[in-house]
C-alpha positions in Angstrom: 0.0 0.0 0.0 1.4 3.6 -1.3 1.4 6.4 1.8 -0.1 9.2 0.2 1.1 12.0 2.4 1.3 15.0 0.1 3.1 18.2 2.6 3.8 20.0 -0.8 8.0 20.3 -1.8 9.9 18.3 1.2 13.0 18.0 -1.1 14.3 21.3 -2.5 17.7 20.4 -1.8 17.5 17.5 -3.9 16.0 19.7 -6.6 19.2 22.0 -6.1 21.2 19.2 -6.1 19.8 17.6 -9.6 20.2 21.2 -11.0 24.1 21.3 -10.1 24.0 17.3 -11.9 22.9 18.5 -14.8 24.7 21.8 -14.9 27.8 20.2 -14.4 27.4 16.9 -16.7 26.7 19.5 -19.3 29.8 22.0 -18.6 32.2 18.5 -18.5 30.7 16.8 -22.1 31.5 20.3 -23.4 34.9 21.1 -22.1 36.8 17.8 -21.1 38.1 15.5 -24.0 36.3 12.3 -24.9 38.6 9.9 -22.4 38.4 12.9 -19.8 38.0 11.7 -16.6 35.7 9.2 -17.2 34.6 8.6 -13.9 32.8 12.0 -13.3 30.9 11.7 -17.0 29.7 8.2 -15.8 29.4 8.9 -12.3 27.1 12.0 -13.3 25.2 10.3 -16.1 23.9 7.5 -13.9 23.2 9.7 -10.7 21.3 12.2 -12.3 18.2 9.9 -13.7 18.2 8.1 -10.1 17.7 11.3 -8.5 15.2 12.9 -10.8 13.4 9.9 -10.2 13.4 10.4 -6.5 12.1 14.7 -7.6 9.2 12.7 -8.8 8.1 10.0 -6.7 8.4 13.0 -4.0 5.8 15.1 -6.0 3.6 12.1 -6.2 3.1 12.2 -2.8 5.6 9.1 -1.7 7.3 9.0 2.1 10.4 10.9 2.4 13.1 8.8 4.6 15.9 10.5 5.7 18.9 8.2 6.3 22.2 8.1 8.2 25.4 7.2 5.8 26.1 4.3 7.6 22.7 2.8 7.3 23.0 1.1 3.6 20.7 3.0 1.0 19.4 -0.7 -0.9 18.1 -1.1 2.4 15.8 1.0 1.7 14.6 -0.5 -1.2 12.2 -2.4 0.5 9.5 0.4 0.8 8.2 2.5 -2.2 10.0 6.0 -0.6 12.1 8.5 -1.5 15.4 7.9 0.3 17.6 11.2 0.8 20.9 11.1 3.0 21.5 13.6 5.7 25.1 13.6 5.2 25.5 12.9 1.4 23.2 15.7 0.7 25.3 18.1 3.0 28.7 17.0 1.7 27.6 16.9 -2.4 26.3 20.0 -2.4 29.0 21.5 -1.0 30.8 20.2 -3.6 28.9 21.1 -6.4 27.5 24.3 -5.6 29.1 27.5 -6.3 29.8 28.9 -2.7 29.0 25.7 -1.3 26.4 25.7 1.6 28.4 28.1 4.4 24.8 29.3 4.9 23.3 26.4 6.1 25.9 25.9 8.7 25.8 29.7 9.7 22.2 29.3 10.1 23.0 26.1 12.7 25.3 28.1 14.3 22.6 31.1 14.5 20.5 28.3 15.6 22.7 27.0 18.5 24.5 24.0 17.2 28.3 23.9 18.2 30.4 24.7 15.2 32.5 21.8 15.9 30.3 19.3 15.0 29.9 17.2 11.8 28.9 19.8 9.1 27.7 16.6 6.6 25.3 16.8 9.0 24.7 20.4 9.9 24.2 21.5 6.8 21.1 19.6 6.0 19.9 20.2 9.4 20.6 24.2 8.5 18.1 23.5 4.9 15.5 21.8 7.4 15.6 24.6 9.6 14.9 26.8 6.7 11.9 24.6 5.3 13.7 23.3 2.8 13.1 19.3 3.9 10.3 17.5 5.6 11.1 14.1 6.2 8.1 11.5 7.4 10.6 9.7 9.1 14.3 9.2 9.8 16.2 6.2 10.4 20.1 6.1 12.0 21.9 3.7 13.5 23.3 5.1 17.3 26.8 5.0 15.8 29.7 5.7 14.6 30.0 9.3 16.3 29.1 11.4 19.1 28.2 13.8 16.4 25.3 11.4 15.0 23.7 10.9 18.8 24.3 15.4 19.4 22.9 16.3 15.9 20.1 13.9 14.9 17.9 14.6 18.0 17.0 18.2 16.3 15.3 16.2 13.9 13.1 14.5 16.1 12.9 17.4 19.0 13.0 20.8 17.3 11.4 19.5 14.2 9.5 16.7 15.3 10.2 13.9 12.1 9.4 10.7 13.6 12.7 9.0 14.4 13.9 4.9 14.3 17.2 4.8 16.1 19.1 1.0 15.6 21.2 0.0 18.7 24.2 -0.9 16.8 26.6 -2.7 19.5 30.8 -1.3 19.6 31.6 -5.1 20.8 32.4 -6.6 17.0 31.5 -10.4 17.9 28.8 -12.7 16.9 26.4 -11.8 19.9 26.7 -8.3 18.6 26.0 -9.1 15.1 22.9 -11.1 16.0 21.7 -8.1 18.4 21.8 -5.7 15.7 20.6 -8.5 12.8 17.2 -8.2 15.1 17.9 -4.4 15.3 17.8 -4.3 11.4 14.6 -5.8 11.1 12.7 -4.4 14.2 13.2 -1.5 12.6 12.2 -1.5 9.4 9.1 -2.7 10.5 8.7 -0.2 13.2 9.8 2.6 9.4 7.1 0.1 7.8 4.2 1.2 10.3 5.1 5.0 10.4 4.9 5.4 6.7 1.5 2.8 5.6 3.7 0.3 4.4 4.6 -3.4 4.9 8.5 -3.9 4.5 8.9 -6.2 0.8 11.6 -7.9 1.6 11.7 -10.3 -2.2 12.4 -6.0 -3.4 15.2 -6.0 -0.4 16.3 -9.4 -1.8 17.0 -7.6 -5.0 18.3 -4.8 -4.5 21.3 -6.4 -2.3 21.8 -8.9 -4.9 22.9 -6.1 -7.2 25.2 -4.6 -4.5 26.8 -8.5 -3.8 27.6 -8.0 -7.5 28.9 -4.0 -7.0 31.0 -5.4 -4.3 32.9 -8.0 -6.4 33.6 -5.4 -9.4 34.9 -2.9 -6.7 37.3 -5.7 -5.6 38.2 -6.1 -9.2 39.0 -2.2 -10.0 40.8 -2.2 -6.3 43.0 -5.4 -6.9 43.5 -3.2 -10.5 44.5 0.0 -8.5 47.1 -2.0 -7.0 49.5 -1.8 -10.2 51.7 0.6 -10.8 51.1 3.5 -12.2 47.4 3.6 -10.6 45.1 3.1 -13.8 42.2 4.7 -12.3 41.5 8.9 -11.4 41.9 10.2 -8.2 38.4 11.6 -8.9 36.7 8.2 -8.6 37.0 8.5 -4.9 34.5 11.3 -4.9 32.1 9.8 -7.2 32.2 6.5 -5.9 31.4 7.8 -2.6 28.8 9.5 -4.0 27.1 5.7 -6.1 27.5 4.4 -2.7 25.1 6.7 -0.9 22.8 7.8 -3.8 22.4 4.8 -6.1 23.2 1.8 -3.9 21.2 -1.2 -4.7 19.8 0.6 -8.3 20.7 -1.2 -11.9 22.5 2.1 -12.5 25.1 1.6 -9.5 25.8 -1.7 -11.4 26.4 0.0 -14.7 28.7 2.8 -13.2 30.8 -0.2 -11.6 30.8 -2.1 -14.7 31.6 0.8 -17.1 34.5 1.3 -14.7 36.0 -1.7 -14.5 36.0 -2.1 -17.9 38.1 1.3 -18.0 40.5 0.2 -15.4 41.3 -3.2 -17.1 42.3 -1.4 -20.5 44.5 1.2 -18.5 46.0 -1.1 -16.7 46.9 -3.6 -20.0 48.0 0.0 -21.6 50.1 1.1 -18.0 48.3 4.0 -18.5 47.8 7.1 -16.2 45.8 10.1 -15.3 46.8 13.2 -15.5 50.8 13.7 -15.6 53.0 10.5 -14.8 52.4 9.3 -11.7 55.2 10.1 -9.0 53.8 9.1 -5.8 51.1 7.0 -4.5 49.6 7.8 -1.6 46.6 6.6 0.9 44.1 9.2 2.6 42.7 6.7 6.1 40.3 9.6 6.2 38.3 11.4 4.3 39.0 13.9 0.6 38.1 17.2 0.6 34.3 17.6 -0.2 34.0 21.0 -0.3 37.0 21.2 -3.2 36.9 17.9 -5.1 38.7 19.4 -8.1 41.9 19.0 -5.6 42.0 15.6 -6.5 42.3 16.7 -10.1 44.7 19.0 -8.9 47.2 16.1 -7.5 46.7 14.5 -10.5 47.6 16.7 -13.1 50.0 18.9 -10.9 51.4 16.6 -8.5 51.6 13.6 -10.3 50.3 12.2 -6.4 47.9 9.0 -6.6 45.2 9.1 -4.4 44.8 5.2 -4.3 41.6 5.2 -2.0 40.2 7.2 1.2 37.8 6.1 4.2 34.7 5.8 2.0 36.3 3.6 -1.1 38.0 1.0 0.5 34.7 -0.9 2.1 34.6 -4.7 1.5 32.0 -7.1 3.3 31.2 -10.7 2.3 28.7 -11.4 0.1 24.8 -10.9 2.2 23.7 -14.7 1.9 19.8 -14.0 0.1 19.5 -17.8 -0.8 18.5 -19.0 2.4 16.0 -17.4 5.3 15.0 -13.8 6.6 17.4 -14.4 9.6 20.2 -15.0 7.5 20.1 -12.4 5.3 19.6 -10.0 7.8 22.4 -11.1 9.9 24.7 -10.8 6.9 23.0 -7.4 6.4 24.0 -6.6 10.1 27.8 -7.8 9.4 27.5 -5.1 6.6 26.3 -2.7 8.6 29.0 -2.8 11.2 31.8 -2.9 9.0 31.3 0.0 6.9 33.6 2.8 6.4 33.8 5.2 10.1 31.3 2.5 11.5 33.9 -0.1 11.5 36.8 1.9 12.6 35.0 4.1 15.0 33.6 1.1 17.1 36.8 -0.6 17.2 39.8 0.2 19.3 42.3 2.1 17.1 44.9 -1.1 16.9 42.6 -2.7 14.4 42.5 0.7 11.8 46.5 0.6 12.4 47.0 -2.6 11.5 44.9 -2.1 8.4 46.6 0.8 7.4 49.9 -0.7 7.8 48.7 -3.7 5.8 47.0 -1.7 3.0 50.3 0.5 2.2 51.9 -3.0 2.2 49.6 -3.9 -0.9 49.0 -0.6 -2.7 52.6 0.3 -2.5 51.8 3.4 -0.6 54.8 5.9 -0.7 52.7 8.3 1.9 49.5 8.7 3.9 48.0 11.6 3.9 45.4 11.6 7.1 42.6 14.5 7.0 41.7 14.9 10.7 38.0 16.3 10.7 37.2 18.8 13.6 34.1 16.7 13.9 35.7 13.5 14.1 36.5 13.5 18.2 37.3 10.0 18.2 40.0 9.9 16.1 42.0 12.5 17.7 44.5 10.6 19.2 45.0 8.2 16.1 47.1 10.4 13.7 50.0 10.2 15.6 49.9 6.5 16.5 49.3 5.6 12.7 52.2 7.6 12.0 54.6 6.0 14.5 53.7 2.8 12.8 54.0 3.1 9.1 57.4 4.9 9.6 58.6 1.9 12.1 57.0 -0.5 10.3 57.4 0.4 6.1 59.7 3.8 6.5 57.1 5.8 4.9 55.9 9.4 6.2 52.2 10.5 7.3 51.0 14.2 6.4 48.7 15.5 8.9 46.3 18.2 7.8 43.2 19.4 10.2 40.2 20.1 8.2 36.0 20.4 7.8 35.1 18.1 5.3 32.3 20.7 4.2 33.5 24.2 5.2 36.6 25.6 3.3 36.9 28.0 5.7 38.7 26.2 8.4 41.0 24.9 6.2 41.1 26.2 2.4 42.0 24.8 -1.0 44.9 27.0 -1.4 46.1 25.8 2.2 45.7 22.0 1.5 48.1 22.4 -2.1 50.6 24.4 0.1 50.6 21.7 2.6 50.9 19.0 0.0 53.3 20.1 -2.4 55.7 20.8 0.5 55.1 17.5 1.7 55.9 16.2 -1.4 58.9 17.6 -1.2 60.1 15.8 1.2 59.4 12.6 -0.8 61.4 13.2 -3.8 
């Protein structure tokens, strides 16, 4: 049964953001060269009809379910809604728009919320405040971040969206993934009943499916990226990042994937390269710069400086088993859900995240690390300098260290973060 809940536009930001889609596939078919950073074409070409199809299923009337990152978007499949991500929202606009979305935070700040808390979230709480969203429900999990339990409440409190929280357990062990397997599916059924709808779960089934298969030609394109010179764009981190919350669990996530790999495996025959030769590789543990993705252009056809994967790329998970029962594929689903990128890391202890890291430079040939430490990011304060102990003890390589807002250039700027970097690269040569 469709929920026929019409409160008029509830998602102007995602008609801003299909505007900026469009503007920009059309400004990079025009300017950039027919092999031209193929990943943004693609990446733009299959995210703009998902989201226009979202624009409409919004003005039909459908449920508008807002979503934490770190709760996977197919999961969502199993209701007719129209998904939007707090944070992805937040952090792709700023990317895309001219400006970004300073206002949104100032207006937060005007509001009362602390500055130094996460601004992917801030910001779309700053375009509720202004009217721009209304959500007829929300669904987090209670991790990975203090920020998530601080922020989300203003949702639920100040602007009174009904709100399913899942108790996702720190303790990774199979007690824990059994808790939150139940967690999972309590709560889609407690989403189900707040929006006139009964949880499809053979639509779930399917929509997972094609992210099993999105998994295995990531592993593909990473085991690729693995070869020297990197035969993939420092710009597919963005853009992946962005399949992976907008498009997750869609036939046009599997095309983008495909399309990809099939562009990796002829650069990669060829020993080709983006951008100028490739002098360094290097390995951000954190996250890029979303308020400036073009610096990742920048490193490539400036620096010459491989940006082999960051926190949101390199995010790997057996298979979710849909063959068998419910309870199986929702404790698979759980396992997923507990080991995705900030989740996994931030509800560990940090020796886990520096053994990975230690490990991953190992495989990728890493000449550097360069570790973006959000002001938002509390948890990981003490890590930088731990991690960077260990990969010079450990494989002799250096770590850069470079304080940032993921969303707000104004704590740290572009111009700032090539400073840093070609300096550090100095150092390298």
């Amino acid at each position: 049964m469709k929920n026929t809940i019409t409160n008029g536009r509830k998602v102007i930001p995602y008609e801003m953001l299909l505007k900026t889609l469009s503007s920009t596939r059309e400004l990079v078919e025009r300017i950039l060269p027919v092999n031209g950073i193929p990943s943004l074409k693609l990446g733009l070409e299959y995210l703009e009809p998902v989201i226009k199809s979202y624009i409409k299923k919004a003005r039909e009337g459908l449920p508008i379910i807002g979503y934490h990152f770190s709760f996977p978007a197919e999961y969502l499949q199993c209701f007719d809604c129209v998904p939007v991500c707090i944070e992805g929202t937040s952090y792709f606009l700023a990317a895309l728009l001219k400006g970004g979305i300073e206002n949104y935070y100032d207006a937060m700040h005007s509001w009362g919320h602390p500055f130094h808390t996460c601004s992917s979230q801030r910001g779309t709480m700053g375009m509720t405040l202004d009217g721009l969203f209304k959500f007829d429900a929300i669904i987090t999990p209670t991790a990975p971040c203090d920020c998530t339990i601080a922020s989300y409440p203003f949702f639920k409190y100040k602007k009174l969206f009904p709100m399913v929280m899942l108790d996702l357990p720190y303790l990774h062990a199979p007690k824990s993934y059994d808790y939150y397997a139940d967690q999972l599916k309590l709560g889609l059924e407690e989403l189900g009943k707040i929006i006139g709808q009964k949880p499809d779960f053979n639509k779930l089934k399917k929509a997972i499916e094609i992210e099993n298969h999105v998994n295995q030609l990531k592993l593909e394109i990473f085991d690729l990226i693995k070869g020297i010179p990197s035969p993939i764009e420092n710009i597919f981190n963005a853009v992946s990042a962005g399949a992976l919350i907008f498009i997750s669990g869609t036939p046009e996530s599997l095309a983008f994937y495909k399309k990809m790999l099939e562009i990796t495996k002829q650069r990669y025959s060829k020993k080709l390269h983006h951008g100028i030769p490739e002098k360094f590789r290097s390995i951000w543990p954190y996250m890029i710069t979303f308020f400036s993705i073009d610096l990742l252009e920048w490193l490539d056809r400036k620096l010459g400086l491989s940006v082999l994967f960051d926190i949101f790329n390199y995010n790997f998970t057996e298979p979710i088993n849909t063959k068998s029962d419910l309870d199986t594929m929702f404790l698979g689903m759980a396992k997923k859900g507990m080991h995705l990128p900030m989740v996994r890391q931030s509800t560990e202890f940090f020796d886990p995240f520096i053994e990975y890291c230690v490990d991953f430079a190992r495989q990728f040939s890493a000449d550097c690390f360069i570790y973006t430490q959000s002001i938002a990011c509390k948890q990981f304060g003490s890590v930088p300098q731990l991690l960077r102990e260990a990969l010079k003890e450990e494989l002799g390589i250096p770590m850069l260290l470079i304080e940032f807002d993921a969303g707000d250039a104004r704590m740290t700027s572009l111009n700032t973060f090539k400073e840093k970097i070609s300096l550090f690269m100095e150092t390298l040569s």
